[in-house]
Residue frames relative to the residue before (quaternion, step in Angstrom):
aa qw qx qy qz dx dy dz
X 1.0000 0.0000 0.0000 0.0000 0.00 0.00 0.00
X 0.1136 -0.7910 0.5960 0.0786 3.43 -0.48 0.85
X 0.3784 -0.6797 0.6153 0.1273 3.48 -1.47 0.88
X 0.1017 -0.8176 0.5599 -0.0881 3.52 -1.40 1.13
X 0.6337 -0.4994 0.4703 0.3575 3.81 -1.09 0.85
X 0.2440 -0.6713 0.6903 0.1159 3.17 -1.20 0.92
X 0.8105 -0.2508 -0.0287 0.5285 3.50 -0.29 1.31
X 0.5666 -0.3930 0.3733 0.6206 3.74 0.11 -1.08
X 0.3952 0.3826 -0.7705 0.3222 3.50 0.12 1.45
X 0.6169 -0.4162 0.5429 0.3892 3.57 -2.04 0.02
X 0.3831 0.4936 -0.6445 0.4406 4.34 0.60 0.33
X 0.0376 0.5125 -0.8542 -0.0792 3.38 -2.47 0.46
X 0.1875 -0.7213 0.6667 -0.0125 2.44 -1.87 1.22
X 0.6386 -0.4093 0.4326 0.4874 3.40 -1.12 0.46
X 0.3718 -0.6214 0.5822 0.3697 3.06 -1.51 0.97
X 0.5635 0.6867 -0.1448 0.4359 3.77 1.00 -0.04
X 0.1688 0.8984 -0.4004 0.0638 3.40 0.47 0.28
X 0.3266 -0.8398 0.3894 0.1912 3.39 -0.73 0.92
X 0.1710 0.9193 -0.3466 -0.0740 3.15 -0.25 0.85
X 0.3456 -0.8746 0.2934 0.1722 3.81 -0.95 0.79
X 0.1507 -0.9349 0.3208 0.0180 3.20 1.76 0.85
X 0.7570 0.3270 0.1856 0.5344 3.00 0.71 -2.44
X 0.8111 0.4345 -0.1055 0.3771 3.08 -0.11 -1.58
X 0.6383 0.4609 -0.3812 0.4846 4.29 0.75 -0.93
X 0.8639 0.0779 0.0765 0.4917 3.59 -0.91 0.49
X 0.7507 0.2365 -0.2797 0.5497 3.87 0.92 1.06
X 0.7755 0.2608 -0.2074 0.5363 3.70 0.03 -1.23
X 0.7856 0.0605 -0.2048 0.5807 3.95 0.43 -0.63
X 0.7855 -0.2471 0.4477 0.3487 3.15 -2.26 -0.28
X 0.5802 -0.3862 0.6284 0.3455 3.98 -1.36 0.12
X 0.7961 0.3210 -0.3946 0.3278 3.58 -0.17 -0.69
X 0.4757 0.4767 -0.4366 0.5966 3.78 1.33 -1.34
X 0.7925 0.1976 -0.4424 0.3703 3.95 -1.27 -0.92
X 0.6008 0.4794 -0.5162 0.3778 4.07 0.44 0.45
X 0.8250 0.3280 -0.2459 0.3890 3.04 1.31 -0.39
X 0.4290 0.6169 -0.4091 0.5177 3.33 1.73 0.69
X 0.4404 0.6569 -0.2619 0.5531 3.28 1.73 -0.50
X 0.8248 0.1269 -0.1638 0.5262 3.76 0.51 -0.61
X 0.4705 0.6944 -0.3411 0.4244 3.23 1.02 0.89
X 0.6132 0.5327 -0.1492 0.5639 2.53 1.49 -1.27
X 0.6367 0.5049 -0.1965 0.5488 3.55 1.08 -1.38
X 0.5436 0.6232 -0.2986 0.4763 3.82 0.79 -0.65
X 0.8048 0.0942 -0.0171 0.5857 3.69 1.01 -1.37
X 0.7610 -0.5968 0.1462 0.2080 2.87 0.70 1.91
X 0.2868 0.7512 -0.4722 0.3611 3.44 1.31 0.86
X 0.0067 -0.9212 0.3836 0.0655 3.75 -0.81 0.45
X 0.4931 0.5451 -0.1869 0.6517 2.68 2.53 -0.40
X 0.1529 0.7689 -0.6198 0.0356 3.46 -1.29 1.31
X 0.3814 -0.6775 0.6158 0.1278 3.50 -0.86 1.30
X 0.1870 0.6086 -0.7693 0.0539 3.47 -1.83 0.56
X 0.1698 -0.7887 0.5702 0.1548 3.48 -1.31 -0.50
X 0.3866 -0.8264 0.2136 0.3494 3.88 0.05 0.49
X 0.6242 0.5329 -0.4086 0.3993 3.10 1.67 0.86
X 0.3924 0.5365 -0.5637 0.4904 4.07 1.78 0.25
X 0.8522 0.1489 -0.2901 0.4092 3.21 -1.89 1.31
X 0.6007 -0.5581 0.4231 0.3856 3.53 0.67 -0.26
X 0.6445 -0.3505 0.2417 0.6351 3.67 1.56 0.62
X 0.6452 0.5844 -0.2989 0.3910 3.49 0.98 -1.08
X 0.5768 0.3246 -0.5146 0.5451 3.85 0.56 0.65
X 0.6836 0.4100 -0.4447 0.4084 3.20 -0.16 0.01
X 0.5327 0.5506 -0.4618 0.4470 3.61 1.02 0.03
X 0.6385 0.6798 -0.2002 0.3002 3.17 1.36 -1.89
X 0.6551 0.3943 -0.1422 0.6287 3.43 1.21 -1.54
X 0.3944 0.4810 -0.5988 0.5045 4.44 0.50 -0.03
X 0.8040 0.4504 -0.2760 0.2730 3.49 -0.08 -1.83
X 0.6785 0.4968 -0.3338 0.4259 3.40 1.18 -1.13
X 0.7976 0.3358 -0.2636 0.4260 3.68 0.54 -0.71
X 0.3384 0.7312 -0.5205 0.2825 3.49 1.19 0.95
X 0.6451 0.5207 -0.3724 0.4171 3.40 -0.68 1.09
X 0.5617 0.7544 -0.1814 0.2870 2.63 1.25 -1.58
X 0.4042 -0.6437 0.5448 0.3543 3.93 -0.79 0.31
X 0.3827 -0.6522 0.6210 0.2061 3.95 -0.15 1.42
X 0.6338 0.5812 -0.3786 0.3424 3.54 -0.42 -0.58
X 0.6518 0.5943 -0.1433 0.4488 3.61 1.28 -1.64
X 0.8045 0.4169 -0.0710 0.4170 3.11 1.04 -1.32
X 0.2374 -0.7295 0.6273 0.1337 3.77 -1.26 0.58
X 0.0898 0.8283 -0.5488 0.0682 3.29 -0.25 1.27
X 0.2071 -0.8821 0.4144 -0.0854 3.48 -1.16 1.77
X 0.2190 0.7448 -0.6250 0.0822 3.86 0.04 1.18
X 0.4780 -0.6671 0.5604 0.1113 2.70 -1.93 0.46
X 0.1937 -0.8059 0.5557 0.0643 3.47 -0.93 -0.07
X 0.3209 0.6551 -0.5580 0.3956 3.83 -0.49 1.02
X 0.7269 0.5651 -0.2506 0.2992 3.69 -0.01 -1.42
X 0.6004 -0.5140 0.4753 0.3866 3.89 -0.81 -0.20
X 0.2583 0.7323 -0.6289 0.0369 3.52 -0.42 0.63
X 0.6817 0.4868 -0.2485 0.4864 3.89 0.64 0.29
X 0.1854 -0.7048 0.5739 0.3737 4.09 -0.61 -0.46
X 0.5205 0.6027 -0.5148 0.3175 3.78 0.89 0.23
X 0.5941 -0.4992 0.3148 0.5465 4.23 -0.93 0.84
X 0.9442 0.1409 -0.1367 0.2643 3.32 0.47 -0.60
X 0.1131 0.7679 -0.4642 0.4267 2.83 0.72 1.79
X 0.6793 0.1744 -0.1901 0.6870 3.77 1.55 0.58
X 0.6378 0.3935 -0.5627 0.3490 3.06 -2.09 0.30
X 0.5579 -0.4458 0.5900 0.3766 3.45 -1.54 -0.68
X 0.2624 0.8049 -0.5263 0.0801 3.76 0.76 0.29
X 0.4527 -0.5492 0.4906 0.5027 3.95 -0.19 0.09
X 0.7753 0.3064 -0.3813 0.3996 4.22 0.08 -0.10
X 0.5103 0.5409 -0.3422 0.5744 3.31 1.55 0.45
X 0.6186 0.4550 -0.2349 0.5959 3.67 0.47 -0.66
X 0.7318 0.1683 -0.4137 0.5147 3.95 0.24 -0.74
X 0.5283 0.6349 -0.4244 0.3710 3.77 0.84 -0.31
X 0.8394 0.2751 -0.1799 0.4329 3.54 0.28 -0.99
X 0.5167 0.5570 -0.4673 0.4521 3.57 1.16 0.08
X 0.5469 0.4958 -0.3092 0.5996 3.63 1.12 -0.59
X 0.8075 0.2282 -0.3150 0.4434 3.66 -0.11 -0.32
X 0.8398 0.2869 -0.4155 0.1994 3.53 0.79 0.28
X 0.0517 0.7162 -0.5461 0.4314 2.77 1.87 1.19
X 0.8469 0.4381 -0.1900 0.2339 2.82 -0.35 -1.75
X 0.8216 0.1395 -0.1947 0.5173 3.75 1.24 -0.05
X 0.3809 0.5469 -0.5345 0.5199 2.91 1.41 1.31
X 0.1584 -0.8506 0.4028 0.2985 3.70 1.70 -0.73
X 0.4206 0.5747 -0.5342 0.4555 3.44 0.97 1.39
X 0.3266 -0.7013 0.4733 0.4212 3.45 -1.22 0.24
X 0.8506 0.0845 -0.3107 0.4158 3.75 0.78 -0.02
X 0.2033 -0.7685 0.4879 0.3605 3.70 -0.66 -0.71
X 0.6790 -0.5535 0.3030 0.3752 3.08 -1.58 0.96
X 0.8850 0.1496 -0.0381 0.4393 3.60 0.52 -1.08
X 0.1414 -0.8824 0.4340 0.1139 3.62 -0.27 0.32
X 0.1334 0.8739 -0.4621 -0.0707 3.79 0.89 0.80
X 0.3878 -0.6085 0.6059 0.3351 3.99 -1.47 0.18
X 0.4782 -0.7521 0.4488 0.0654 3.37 -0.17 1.37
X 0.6732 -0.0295 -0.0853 0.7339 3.67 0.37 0.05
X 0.3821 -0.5680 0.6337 0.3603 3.69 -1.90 -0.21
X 0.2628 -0.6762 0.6750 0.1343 3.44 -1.38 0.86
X 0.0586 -0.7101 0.6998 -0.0511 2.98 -1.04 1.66
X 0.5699 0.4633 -0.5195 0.4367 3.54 0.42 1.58
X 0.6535 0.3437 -0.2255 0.6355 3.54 1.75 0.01
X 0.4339 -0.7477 0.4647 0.1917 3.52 -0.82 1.29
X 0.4858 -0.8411 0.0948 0.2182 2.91 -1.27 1.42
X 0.2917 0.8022 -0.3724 0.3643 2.78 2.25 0.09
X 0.6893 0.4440 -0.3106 0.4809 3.85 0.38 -1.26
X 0.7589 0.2790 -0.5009 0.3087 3.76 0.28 -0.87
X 0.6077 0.5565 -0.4819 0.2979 3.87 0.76 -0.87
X 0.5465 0.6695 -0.3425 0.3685 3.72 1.26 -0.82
X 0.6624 0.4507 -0.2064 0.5617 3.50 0.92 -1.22
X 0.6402 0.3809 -0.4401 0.5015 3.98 0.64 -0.90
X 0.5450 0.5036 -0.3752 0.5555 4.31 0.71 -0.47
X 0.6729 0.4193 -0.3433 0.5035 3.78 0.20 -0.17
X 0.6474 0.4881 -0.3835 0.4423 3.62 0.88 -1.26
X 0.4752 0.6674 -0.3005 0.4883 3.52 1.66 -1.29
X 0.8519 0.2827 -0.2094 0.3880 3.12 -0.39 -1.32
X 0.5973 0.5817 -0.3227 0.4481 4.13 0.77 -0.25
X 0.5525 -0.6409 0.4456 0.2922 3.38 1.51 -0.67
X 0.7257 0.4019 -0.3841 0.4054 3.61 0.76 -0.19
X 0.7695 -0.1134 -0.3204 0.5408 3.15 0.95 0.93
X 0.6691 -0.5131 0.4619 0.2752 3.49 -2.23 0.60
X 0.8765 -0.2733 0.1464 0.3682 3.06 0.50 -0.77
X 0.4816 -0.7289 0.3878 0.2938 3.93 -0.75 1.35
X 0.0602 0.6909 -0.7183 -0.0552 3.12 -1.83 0.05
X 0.4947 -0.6968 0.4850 0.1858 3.39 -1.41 0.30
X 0.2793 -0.7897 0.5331 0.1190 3.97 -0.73 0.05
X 0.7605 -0.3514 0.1032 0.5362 3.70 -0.18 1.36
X 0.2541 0.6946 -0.6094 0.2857 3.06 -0.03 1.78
X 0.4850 -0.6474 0.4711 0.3516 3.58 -0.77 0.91
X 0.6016 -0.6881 0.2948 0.2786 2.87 -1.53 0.30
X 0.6420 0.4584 -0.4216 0.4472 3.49 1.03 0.01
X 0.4539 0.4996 -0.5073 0.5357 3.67 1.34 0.76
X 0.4237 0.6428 -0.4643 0.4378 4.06 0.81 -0.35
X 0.8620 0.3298 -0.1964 0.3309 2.86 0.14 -2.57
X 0.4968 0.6518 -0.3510 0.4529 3.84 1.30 -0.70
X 0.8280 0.3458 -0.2113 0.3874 3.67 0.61 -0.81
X 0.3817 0.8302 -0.2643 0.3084 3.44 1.52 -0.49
X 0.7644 0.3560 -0.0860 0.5307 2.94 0.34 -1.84
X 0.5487 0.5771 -0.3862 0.4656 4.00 1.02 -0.90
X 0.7437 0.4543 -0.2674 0.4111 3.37 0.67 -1.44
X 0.5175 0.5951 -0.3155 0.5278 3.99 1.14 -1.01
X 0.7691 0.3544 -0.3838 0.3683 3.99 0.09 -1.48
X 0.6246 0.5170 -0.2960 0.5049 4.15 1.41 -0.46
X 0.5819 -0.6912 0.3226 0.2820 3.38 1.38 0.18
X 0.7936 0.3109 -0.2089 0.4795 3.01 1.26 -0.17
X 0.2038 -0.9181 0.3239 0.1036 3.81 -0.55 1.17
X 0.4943 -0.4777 0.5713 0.4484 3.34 -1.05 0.38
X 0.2892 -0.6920 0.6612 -0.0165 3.32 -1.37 1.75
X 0.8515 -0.1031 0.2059 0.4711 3.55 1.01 -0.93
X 0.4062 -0.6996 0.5867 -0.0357 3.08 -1.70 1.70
X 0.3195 -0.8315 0.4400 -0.1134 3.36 -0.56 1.83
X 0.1486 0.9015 -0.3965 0.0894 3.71 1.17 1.47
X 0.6346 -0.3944 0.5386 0.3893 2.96 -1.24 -0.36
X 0.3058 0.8346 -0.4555 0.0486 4.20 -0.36 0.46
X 0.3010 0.7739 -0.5567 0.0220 3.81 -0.93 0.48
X 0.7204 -0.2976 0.3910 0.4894 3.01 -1.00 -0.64
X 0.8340 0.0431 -0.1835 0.5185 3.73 0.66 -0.15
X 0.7615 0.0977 -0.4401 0.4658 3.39 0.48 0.99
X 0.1176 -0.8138 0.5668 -0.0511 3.16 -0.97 1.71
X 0.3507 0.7908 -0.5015 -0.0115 3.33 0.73 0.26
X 0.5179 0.5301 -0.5303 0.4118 3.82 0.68 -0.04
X 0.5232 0.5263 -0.5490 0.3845 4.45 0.28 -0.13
X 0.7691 0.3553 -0.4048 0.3440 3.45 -0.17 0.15
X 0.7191 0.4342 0.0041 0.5425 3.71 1.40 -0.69
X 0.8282 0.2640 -0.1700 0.4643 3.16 -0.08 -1.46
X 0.7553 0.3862 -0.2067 0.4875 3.90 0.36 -1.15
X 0.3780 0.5135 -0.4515 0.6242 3.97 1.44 0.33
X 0.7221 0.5573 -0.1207 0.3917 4.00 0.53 -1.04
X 0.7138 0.5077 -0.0245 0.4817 2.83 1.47 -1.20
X 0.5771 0.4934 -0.2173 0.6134 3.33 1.32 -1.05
X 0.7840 0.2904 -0.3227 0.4438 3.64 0.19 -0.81
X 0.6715 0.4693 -0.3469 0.4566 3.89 0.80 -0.06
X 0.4633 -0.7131 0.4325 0.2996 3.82 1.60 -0.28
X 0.4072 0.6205 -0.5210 0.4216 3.40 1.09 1.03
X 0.1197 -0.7456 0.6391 0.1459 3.39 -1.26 0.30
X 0.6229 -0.7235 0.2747 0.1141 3.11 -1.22 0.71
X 0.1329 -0.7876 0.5632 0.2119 3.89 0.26 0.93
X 0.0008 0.8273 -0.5332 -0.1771 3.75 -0.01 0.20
X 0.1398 -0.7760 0.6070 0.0989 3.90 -1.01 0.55
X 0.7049 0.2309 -0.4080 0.5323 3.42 -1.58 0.85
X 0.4754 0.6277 -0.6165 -0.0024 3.43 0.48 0.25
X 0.6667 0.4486 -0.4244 0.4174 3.73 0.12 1.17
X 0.5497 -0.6863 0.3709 0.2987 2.97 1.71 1.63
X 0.5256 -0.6605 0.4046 0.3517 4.15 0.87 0.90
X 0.7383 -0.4010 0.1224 0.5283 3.51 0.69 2.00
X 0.5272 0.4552 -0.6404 0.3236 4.22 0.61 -0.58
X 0.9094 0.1827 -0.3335 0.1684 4.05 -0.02 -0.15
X 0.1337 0.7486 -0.4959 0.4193 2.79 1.06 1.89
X 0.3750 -0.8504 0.2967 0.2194 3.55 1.49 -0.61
X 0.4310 0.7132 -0.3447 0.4323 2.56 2.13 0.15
X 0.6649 0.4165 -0.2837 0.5513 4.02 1.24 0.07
X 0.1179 -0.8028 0.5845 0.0059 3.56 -0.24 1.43
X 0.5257 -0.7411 0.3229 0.2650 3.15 -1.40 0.61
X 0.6264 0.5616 -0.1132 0.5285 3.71 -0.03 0.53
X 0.6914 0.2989 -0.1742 0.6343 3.82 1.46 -0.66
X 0.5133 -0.5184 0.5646 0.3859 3.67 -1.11 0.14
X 0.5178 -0.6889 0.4444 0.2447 3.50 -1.32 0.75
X 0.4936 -0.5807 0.4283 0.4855 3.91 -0.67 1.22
X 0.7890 -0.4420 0.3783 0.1974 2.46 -2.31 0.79
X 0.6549 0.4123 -0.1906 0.6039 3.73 -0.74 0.08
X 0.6638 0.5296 -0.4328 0.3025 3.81 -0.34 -0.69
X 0.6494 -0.5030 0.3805 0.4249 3.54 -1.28 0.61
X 0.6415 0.4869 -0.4477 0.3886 3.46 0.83 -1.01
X 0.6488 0.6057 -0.3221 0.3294 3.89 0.45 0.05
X 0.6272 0.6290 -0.1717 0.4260 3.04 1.51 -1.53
X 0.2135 -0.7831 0.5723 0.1169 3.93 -0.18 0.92
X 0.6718 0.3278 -0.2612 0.6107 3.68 1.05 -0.43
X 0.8628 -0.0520 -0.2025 0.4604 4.10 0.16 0.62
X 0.8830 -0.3718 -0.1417 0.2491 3.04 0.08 1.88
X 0.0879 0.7397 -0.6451 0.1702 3.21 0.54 0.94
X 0.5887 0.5611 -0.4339 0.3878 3.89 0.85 -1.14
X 0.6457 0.5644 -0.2959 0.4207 3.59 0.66 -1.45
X 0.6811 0.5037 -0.2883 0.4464 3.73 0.38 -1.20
X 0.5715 0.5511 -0.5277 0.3018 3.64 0.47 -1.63
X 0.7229 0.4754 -0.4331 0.2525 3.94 -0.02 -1.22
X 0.7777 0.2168 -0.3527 0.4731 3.57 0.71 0.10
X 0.2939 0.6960 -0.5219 0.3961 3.73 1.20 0.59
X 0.6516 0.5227 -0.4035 0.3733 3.94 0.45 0.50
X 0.5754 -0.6573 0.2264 0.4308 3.66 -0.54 1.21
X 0.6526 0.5443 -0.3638 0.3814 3.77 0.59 -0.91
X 0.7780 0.3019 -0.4050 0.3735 3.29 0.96 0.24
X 0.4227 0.6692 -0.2971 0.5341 3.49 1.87 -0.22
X 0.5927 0.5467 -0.2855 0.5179 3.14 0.74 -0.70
X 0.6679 0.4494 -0.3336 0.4905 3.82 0.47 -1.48
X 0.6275 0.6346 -0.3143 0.3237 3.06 0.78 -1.83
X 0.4664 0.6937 -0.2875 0.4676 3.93 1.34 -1.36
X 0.7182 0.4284 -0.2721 0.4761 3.48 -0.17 -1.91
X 0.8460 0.2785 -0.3722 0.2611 3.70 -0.40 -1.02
X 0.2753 0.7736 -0.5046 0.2666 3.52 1.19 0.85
X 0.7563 0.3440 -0.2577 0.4931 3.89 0.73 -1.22
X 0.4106 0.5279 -0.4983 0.5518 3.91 1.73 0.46
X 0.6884 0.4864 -0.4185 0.3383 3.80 0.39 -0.87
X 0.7138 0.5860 -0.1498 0.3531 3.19 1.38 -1.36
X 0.8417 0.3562 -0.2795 0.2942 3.21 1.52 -0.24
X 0.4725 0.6241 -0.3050 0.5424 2.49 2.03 0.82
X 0.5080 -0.6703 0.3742 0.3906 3.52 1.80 0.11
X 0.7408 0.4456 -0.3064 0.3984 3.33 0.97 0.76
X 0.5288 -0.6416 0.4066 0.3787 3.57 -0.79 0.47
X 0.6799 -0.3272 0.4191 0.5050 3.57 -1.44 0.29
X 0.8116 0.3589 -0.3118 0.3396 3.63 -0.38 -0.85
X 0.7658 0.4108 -0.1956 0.4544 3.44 1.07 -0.91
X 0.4858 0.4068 -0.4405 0.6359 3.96 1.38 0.56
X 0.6741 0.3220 -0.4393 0.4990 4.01 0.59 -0.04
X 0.6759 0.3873 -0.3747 0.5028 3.64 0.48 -0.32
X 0.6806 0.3495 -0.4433 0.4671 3.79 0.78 0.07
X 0.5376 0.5256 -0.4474 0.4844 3.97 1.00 -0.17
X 0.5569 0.4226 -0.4453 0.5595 4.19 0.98 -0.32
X 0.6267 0.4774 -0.4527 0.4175 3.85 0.20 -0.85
X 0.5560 0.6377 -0.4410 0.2994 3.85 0.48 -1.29
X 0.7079 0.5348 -0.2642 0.3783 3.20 0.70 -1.67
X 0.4649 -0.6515 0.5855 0.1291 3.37 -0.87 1.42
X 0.7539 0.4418 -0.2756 0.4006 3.29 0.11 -0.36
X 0.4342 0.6439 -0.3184 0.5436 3.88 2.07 -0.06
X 0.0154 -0.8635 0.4723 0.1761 3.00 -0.66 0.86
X 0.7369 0.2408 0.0847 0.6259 3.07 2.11 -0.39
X 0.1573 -0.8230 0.5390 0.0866 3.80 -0.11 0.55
X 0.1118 -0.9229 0.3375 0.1481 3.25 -0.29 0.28
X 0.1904 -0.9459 0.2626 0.0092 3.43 -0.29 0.75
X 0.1670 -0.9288 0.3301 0.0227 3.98 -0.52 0.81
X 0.1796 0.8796 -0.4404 0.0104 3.82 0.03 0.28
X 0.3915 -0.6537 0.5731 0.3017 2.93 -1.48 0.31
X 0.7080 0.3181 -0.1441 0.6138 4.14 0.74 -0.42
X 0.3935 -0.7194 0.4818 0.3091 3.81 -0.88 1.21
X 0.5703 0.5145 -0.5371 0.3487 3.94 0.63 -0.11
X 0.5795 0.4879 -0.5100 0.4075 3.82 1.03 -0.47
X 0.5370 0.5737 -0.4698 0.4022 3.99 0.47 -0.52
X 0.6134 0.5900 -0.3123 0.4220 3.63 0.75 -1.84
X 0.7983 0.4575 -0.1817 0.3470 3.56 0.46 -2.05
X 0.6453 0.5716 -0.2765 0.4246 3.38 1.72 -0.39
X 0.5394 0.6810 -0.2824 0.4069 3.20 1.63 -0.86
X 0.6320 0.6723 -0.2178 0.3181 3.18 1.33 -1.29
X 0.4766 0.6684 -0.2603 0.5082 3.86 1.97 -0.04
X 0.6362 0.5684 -0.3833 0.3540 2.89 0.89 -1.06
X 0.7350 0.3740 -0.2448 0.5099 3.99 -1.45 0.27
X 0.7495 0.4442 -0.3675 0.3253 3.64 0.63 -0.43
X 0.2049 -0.8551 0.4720 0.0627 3.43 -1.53 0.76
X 0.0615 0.8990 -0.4249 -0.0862 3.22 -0.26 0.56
X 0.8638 -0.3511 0.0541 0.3573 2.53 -2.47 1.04
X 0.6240 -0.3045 0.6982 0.1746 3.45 -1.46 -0.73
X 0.7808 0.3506 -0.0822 0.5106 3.15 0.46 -1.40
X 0.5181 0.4700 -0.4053 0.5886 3.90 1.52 -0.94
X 0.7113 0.5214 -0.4551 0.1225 3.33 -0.17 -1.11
X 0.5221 0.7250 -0.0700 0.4437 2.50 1.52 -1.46
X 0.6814 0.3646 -0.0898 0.6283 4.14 1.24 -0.89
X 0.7750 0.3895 -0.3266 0.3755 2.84 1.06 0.20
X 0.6559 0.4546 -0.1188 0.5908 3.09 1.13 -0.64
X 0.4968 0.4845 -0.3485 0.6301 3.50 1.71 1.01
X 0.7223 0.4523 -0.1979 0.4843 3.30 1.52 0.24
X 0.7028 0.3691 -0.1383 0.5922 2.92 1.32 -0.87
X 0.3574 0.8580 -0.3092 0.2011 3.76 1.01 -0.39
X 0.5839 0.6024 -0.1305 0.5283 3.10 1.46 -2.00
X 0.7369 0.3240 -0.1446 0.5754 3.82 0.75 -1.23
X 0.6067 0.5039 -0.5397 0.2944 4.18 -0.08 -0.56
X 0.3754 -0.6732 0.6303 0.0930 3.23 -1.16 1.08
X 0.1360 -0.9370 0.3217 -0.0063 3.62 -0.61 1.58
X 0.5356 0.7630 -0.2180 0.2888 2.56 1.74 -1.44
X 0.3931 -0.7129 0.5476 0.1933 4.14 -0.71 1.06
X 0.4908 0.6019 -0.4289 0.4614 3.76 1.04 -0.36
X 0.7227 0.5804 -0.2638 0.2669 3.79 0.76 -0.65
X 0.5824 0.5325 -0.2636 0.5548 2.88 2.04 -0.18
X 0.0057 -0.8547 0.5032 -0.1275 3.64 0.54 1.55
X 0.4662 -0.4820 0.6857 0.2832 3.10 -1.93 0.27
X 0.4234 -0.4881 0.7041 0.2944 3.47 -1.73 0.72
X 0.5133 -0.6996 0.4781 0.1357 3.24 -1.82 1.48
X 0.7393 -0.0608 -0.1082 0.6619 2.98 1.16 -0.13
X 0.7141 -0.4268 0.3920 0.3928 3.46 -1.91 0.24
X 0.6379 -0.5463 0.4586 0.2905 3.77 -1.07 1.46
């Protein structure tokens, strides 16, 4: 497992990241995400994402409990904050009595006193941007957390917050997208934005939620158990690549995985690592051998020539367009 700069701060993170989106306190049992938890930690993972609105707050308890014991110091722990987690008006957005509110409550059921990263999960374009970077600098400056980042924000919300965050002394280290092999919309925009402000990218789904594992063919019903089944932890998310023309691509880049000695899932999760501009991939399971089988990407490089074969397959289906990275119209 190799460790990398978050944007141009002096933090490294796993190039690996655990993460507990789905799966902590919904798709599996407490005992399986404790033990994907030391899997992960087993194959040399040190970075874990959560946020205090997956499960109803209740993953972030799940993943407190799992990394009790643990030497804090070792570890890089990452929530966010933006989403509903309350029914009072102000129980979302990035407002400053939200932000000191929810940094305090996801200590408290994360059972650390700070965290490594602290990102605003969506941008709020009903709260000015002066108050939220002010309040993420306070969370800074109080100690409950090291440092801020953001979560699928376009890029002229980056370049707007950058400098705000920089004159309070404290910077946005990192931008939390969507990334795979077939949906790339942040390359043209966001990671242009990103590079010039010294963020680095934590990227999630980068296995397009298991479609580029190959384990979903085109034409058959998806196996039992799989996310694509699960109405309560993401079947909605998955459906957009549940359609044959992309199963099908997905298919082809199988005798590419193979001739590089790698499985479908683990040549797409090494083609996200390539990218220089990644600072972190993130990852999710329900069973610790998927963590193990994911781990197995890590260090690899490929050809020129793969990249190339690949991205002649998958081309017809990759979803580009930079407009898809949106702000919520209003506050959740």
């Amino acid at each position: 497992m190799e460790h990398r700069h978050l944007g141009r701060s002096g933090l490294l993170v796993s190039e690996l990241a655990y993460g507990n989106w789905i799966t902590h306190a919904g798709q599996v049992e407490e005992d399986a995400a404790l033990a994907c938890v030391r899997a992960a930690l087993d194959v040399g993972i040190t970075t874990f994402d959560t946020a205090d609105v997956y499960a109803g707050t209740r993953a972030e308890e799940v993943l407190g409990r799992a990394l009790k014991g643990e030497r804090r110091a070792g570890l890089t722990i990452a929530t966010k904050v933006f989403w509903r987690t309350g029914s009072g008006p102000n129980d979302s957005g990035l407002s400053r009595k939200h932000i000191l509110e929810s940094i305090d409550g996801s200590l408290r059921r994360l059972g650390t006193d700070y965290v490594d990263l602290y990102q605003a999960h969506r941008f709020d374009r009903h709260t000015p941007l002066e108050e939220t970077m002010e309040a993420f600098a306070d969370v800074v400056r109080q100690g409950k957390a090291l440092y801020i980042g953001v979560s699928e924000w376009r890029a002229e919300e980056i370049r707007a917050a950058a400098p705000l965050a920089a004159a309070l002394h404290v910077r946005l280290v990192s931008n939390q997208p969507q990334y795979s092999l077939l949906w790339r919309v942040i390359e043209d925009e966001v990671i242009p934005a990103s590079r010039a402000a010294g963020l680095g990218q934590i990227v999630w789904s980068p296995l397009a939620q298991g479609v580029l594992t190959g384990k979903y063919r085109a034409g058959e019903k998806p196996p039992a158990g799989s996310r694509a089944t699960d109405e309560k932890a993401g079947a909605g998310f998955i459906s957009r690549w549940m359609h044959d023309d992309v199963l099908e691509a997905v298919a082809r880049l199988r005798p590419l995985a193979e001739e590089a000695g790698l499985s479908t899932g683990q040549l797409a999760l090494a083609w996200v690592l390539q990218n220089p501009d990644v600072s972190a991939a993130i990852i999710g399971a329900s069973r610790p051998e998927q963590v193990r089988d994911n781990a197995e990407a890590c260090g690899v490089r490929l050809e020129a020539t793969l990249l190339a074969a690949i991205d002649e397959v998958v081309d017809p289906v990759v979803v580009r367009d930079p407009s898809l990275t949106a702000s919520p119209e209003r506050r959740p």
